[in-house]
C-alpha positions in Angstrom: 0.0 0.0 0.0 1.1 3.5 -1.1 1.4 6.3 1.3 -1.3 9.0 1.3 1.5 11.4 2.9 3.6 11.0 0.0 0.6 10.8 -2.6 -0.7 14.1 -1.1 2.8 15.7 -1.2 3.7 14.8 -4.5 0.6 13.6 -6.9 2.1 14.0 -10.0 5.0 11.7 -9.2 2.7 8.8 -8.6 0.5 9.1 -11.6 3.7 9.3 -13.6 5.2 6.3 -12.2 2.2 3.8 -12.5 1.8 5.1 -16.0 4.7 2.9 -16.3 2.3 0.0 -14.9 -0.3 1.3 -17.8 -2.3 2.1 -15.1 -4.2 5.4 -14.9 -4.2 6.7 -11.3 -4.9 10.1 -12.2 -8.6 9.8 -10.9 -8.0 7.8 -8.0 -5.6 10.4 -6.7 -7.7 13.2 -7.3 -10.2 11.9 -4.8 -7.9 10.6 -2.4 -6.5 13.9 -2.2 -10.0 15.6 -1.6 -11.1 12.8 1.0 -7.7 13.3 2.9 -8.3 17.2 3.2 -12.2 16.5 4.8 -10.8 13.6 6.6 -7.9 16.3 8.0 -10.8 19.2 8.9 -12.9 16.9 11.1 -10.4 15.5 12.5 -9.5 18.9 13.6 -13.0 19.7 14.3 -12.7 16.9 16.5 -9.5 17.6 18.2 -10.7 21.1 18.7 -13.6 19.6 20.4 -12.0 17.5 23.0 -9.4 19.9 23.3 -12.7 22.4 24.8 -14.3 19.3 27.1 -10.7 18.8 28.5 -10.8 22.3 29.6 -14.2 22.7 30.8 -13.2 19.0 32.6 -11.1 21.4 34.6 -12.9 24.2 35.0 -15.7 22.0 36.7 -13.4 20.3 39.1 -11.9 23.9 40.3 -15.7 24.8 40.8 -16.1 22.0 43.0 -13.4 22.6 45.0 -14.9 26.4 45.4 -18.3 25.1 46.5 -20.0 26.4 43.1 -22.0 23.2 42.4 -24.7 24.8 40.2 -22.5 26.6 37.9 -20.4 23.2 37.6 -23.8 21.6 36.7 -24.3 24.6 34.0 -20.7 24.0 32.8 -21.4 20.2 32.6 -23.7 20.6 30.6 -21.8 22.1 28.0 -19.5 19.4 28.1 -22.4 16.8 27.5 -23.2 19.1 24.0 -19.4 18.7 23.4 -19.8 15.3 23.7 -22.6 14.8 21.5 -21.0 17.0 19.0 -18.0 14.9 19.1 -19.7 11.9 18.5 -21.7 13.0 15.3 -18.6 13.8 13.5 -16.4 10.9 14.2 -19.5 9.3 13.1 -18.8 11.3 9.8 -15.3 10.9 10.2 -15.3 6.7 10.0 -16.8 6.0 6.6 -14.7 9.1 5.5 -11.5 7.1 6.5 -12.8 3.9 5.2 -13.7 5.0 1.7 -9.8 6.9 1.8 -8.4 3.6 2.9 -9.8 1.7 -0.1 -9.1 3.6 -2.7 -5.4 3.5 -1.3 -5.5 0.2 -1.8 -6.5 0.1 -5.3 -3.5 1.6 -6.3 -0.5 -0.9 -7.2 3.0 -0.3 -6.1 5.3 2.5 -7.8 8.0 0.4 -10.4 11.5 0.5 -9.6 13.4 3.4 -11.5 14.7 0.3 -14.0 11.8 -1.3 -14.6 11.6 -0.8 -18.7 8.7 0.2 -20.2 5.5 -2.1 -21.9 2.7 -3.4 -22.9 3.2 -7.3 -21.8 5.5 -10.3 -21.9 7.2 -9.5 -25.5 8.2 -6.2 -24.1 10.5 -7.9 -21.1 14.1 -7.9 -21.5 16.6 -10.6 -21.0 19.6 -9.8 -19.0 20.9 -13.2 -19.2 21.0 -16.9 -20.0 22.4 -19.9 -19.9 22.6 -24.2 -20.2 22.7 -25.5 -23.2 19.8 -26.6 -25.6 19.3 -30.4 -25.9 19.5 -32.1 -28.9 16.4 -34.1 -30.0 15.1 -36.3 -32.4 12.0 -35.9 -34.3 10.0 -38.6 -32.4 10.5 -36.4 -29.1 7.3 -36.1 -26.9 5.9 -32.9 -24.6 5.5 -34.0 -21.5 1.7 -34.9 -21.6 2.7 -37.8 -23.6 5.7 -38.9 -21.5 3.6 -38.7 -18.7 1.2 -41.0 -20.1 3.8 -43.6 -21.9 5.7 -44.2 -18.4 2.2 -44.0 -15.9 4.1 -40.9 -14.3 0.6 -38.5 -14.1 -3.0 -38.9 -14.8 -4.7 -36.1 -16.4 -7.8 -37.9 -16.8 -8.3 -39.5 -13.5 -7.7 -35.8 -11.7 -10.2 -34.4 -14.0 -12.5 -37.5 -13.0 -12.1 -36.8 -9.5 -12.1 -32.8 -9.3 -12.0 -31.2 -12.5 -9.4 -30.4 -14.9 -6.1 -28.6 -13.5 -5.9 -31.1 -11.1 -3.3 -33.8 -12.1 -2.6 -37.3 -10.1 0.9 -37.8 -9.5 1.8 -41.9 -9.9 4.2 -44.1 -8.8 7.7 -42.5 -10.2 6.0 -39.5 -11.1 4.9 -38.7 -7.6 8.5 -39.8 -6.3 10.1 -37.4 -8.8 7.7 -34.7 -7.4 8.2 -35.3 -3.5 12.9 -35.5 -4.7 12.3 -31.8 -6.3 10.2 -30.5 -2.8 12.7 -32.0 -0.9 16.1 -30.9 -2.9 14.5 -27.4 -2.9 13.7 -27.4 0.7 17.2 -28.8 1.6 19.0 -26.1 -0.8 17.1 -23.5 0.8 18.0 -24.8 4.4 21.9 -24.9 3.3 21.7 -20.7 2.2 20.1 -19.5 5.7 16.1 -20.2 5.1 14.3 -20.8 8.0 11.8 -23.7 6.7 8.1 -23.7 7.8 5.2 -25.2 7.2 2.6 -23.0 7.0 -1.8 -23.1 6.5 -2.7 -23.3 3.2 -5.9 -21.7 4.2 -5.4 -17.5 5.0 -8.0 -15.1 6.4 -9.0 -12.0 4.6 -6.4 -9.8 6.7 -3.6 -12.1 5.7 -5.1 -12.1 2.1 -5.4 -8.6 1.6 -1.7 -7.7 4.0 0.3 -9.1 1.1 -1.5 -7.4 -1.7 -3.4 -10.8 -2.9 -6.9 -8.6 -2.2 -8.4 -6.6 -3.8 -6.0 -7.4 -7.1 -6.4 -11.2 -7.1 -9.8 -11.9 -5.5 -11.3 -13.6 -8.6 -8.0 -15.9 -8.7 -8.3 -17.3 -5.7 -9.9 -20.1 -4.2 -13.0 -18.5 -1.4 -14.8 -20.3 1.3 -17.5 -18.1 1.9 -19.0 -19.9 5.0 -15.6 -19.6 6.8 -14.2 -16.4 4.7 -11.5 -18.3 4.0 -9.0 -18.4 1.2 -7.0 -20.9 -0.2 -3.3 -19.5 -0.8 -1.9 -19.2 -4.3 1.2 -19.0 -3.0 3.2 -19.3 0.4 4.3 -15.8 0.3 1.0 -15.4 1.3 1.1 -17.2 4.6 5.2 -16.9 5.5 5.4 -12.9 4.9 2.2 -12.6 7.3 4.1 -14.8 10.1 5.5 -10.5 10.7 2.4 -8.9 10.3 2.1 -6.6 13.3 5.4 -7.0 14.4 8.0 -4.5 15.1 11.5 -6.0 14.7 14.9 -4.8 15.7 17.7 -3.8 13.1 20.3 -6.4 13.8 17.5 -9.4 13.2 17.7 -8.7 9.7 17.2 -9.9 7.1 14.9 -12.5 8.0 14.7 -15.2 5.5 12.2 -17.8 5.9 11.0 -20.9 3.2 8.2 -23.3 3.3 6.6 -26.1 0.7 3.2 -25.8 0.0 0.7 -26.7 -2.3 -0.9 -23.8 -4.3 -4.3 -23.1 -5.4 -5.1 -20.8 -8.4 -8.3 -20.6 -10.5 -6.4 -19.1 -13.5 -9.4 -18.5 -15.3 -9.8 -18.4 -19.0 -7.2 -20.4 -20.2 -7.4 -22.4 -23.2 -5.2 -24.3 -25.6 -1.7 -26.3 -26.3 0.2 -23.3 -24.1 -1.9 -24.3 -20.6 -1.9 -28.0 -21.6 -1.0 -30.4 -19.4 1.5 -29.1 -16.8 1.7 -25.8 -18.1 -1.1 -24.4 -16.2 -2.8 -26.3 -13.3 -5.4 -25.3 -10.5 -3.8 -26.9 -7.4 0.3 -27.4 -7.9 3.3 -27.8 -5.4 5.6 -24.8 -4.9 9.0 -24.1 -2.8 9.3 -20.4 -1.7 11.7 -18.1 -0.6 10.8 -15.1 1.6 13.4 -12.1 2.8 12.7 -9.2 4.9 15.8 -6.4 4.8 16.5 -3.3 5.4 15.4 -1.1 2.7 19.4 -0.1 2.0 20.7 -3.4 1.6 16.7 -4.7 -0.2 18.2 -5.2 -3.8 21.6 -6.3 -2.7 19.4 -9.0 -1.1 17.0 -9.3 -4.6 20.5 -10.2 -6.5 21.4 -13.0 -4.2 18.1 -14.2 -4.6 17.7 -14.2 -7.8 21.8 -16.0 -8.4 20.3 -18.4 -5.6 17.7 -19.6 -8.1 19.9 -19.4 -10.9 21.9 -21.9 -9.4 19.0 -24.0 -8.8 17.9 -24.3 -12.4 21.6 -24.8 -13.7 21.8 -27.7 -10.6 19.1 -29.2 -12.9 20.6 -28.9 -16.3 17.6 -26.7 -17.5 18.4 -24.3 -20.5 17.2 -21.2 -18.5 16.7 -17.1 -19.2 16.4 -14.5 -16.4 13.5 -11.6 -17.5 13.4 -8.5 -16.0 9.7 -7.7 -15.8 8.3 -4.8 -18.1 5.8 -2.4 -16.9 3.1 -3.9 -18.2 3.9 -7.7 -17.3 4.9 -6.4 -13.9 2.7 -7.7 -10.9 0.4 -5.2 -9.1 2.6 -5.7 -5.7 6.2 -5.5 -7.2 8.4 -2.6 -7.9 10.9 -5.0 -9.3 11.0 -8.6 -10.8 12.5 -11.3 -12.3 11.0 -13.9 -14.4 12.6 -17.6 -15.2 11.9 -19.4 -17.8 13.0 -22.7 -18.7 13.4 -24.2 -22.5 10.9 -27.2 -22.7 12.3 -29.4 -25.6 9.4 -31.5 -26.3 6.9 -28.3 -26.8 10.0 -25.9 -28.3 9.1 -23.3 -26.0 10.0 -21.7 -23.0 8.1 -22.0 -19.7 8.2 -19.7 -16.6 9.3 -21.4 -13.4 10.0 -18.7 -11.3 9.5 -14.8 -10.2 12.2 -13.2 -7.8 10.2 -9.8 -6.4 11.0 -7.1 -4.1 8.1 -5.0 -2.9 10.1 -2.7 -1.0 7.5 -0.8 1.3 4.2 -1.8 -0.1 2.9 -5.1 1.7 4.8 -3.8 5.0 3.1 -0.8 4.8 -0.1 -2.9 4.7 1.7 -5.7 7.1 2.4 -2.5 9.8 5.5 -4.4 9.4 8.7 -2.1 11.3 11.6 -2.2 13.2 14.1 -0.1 14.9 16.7 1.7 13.4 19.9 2.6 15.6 20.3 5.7 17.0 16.2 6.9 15.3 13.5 7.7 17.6 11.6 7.0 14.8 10.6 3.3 13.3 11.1 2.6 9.9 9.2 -0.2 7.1 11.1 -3.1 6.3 11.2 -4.0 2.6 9.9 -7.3 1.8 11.1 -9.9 -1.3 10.2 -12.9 -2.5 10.6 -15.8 -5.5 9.4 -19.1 -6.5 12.5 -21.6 -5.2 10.9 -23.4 -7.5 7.4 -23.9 -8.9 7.3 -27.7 -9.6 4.9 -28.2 -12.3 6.9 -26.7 -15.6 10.2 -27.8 -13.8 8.8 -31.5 -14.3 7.4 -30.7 -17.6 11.0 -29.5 -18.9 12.8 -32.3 -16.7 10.4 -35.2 -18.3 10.7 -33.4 -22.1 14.6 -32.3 -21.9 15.7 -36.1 -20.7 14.1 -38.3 -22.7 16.2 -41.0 -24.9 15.4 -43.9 -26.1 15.9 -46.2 -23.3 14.2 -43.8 -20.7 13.7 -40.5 -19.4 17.0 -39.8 -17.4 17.0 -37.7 -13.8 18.9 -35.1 -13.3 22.0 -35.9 -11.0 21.2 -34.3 -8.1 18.0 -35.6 -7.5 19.3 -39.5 -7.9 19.6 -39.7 -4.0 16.6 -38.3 -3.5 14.3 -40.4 -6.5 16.2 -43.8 -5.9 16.6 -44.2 -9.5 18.6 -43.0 -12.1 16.1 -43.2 -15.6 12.3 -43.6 -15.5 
C-alpha cells in the first residue's frame, strides 16, 4: 500500500510512475486527495472539540473545589453538548477514512526506477542466460505424452475426480515430485532459510496484507461460510508470520522458506500453451521469503535471484532471467525477475519462477517495522520474495529435456533423493 503522505505531497510523481504499470491513477488520486483534506478538517474539528471538554473537565473540578456546584452543573452541561458533537462527526469521520483507505489500496506499487517500459510479456528484457539446448530427435514427446507412456501423471483421472487442472501424481511420477520439494527445501536450508510449514488456508487480513486482495480476489480459491482463502502461493502465509510486528535492526534480514501446495483458479485459459502441466489449478511450490533493510533490499533481490539461478543450472535446465516490463509487472512489485525454462518437447519456454521485491508496499499494509539505531523513529522493512521453484513446468522441462530412447534420465542431483537414475 502506497502512502497517502507521500501521494498528497507529491501527486504527479505517482500518476507518472504507475503510467509505467499502464495504469491510470490520475482519478484515484484526485479523490484521495479531496477525502484526505475533509478527513484532516474533522479531525481537527474533533480535536478542537476534546481539546474544549478537557478544559471545561477542569474548570468544573476547580468549581467544586470552590463550592460552586450549580455553575459546575451549567458547565457540565456544555460538556455533554461537546460530547454529542464529538460523537456526530467521528460518526462522519469513519466511513470518510474507510472510503480513503480503499481507494489507497486500489493503487498498485510504484515500479522501480529500472523497470523498462511495456505493454506485456514481448516487451521484457533478458539480462541473461544460460545451459545448453538439448539435442532431440524428431519422435521427441511434450510432457503430456511422457507422462502417459511411463504412468508418471493422470490427467484424466484428476479431471475424474475434481476437475481439470488437477493432475494425479503416480508411482515414479509422484516420487520425482516429493525429490524436487525436498532438494528445494534442503538447498534453501543450506543458504540461511528458515523452513516452515505453514496453512494453506489464510484469512481475509492475511489475504489482503500481502496485496493478494483486492487485485487477485477472482483468482483465488474462497470459502465463503468460513471467509477463507486458499493461498496461491506461500508468500502469502510466511510474509504474514511478521504482520504486526516490530523488529529490531540487527535481526535482519529474515529469511524464511516453506513447501506448500498452491491453489489458483487461472481462469480463462485455453489451448496447447496451458496443456498439461503448463497451467494447473492446485500445484506444489517451494518459496523463498526475505525481509531487509530497505538499503541493503536489492543487494538481497540479486542473491536471490543468483540463488535460483543456481537452482535451475543444478538441474541442467536451458534457463533465461527476464526483467519484468511495466506492463507484465505484478500489481505488488516494484521489481522482478521472471525464469523461464526451455521445454524441448513443446519448443518453448516455460516460466518457473519470479524473484520480487516489494520494497515498502505489503509492509506498509503488514504495519510491518523495526528499529533503526540511534532513530526515535521506526522505519518499514522491505519485503522480497521468489518461486525456489514452482514444480509443475520444472517436471514438464525435466520429463521433455531427458528423454532417450531407453528412458527419461534424472537429473543428478535428485538420484539420491528419487532412488533411481532413468524412469
Amino acid at each position: 500500500m502506497l502512502s497517502v503522505k507521500k501521494i498528497i505531497a507529491n501527486p504527479d510523481h505517482f500518476i507518472n510512475a504507475l503510467k509505467i504499470k499502464n495504469f491510470d491513477a490520475s482519478e484515484i488520486i484526485t479523490k484521495i486527495i479531496a477525502l484526505d483534506a475533509k478527513k484532516r478538517a474533522l479531525q481537527k474539528q474533533i480535536d478542537d472539540l476534546k481539546a474544549d471538554q478537557n478544559q471545561i473537565a477542569k474548570q468544573i473540578g476547580i468549581l467544586f473545589k470552590e463550592g460552586q456546584k450549580d455553575e459546575a452543573d451549567r458547565i457540565r452541561e456544555k460538556s455533554t453538548q461537546l460530547k454529542e458533537e464529538i460523537k456526530n462527526l467521528e460518526a462522519d469521520f469513519t466511513p470518510i477514512d474507510t472510503e480513503l483507505y480503499n481507494l489507497t489500496i486500489e493503487l498498485p506499487n510504484l515500479p522501480h526506477e529500472s523497470v523498462p517500459k511495456g505493454k506485456g510479456a514481448d516487451d521484457n528484457v533478458e539480462i541473461k542466460n544460460g545451459g545448453e539446448m538439448p539435442l532431440l530427435d524428431a519422435k521427441k514427446l511434450a510432457h503430456w505424452d511422457l507422462a502417459k507412456k511411463h504412468n508418471l501423471i493422470d490427467f484424466e483421472l484428476g479431471n475424474k475426480i475434481t476437475g481439470a487442472g488437477f493432475p494425479v501424481y503416480v508411482n515414479k511420477g509422484a516420487r520425482l515430485q516429493r525429490a524436487l520439494i525436498s532438494y528445494f527445501l534442503d538447498k534453501a536450508s543450506q543458504a540461511g532459510f528458515t523452513e516452515y510449514i505453514p496453512p494453506l488456508m489464510v484469512n481475509h487480513e492475511t489475504a489482503l496484507a500481502t496485496g493478494q486482495l483486492p487485485d487477485k480476489e477472482g483468482q483465488m480459491y474462497y470459502m465463503e461460510k468460513d471467509d477463507f482463502y486458499m493461498i496461491p502461493t506461500a508468500e502469502v502465509p510466511l510474509t504474514n508470520i511478521y504482520r504486526d510486528v516490530i523488529l529490531e535492526e540487527d535481526q535482519l534480514p529474515i529469511k524464511l522458506t516453506g513447501y506448500t501446495p498452491c491453489f489458483r483458479r487461472e481462469a480463462g485459459a485455453h489451448g496447447k500453451d496451458v496443456r498439461g502441466l503448463n497451467r494447473i489449478h492446485q500445484f506444489d511450490k517451494v518459496e523463498i521469503v526475505c525481509i531487509s533493510s530497505p538499503e541493503k533490499s536489492y543487494e538481497m533481490l540479486d542473491e536471490m535471484v543468483a540463488y535460483v539461478e543456481n537452482l535451475v543450472k543444478s538441474l541442467n535446465l536451458p534457463y533465461r532471467i527476464l526483467k519484468l516490463c511495466g506492463g507484465d509487472i505484478s500489481f505488488t512489485s516494484a521489481l522482478t525477475y521472471d525464469f523461464e525454462v526451455y521445454s524441448a518437447g513443446q519448443e518453448r519456454w516455460l516460466e518457473v519462477s519470479s524473484v520480487s521485491n516489494f520494497e515498502t508496499f505489503q509492509s506498509n499494509r503488514l504495519k510491518l517495522r523495526y528499529n533503526v539505531k540511534g532513530k526515535k523513529q521506526k522505519e518499514l522493512a522491505h519485503t522480497l520474495n521468489g518461486s525456489a521453484l514452482a514444480l509443475p513446468r520444472i517436471v514438464a522441462a525435466i520429463l521433455e529435456n531427458n528423454q532417450t530412447p531407453e528412458g527419461i534420465k534424472v537429473p543428478e542431483v535428485l538420484v539420491p533423493y528419487t532412488g533411481f537414475e532413468i524412469i
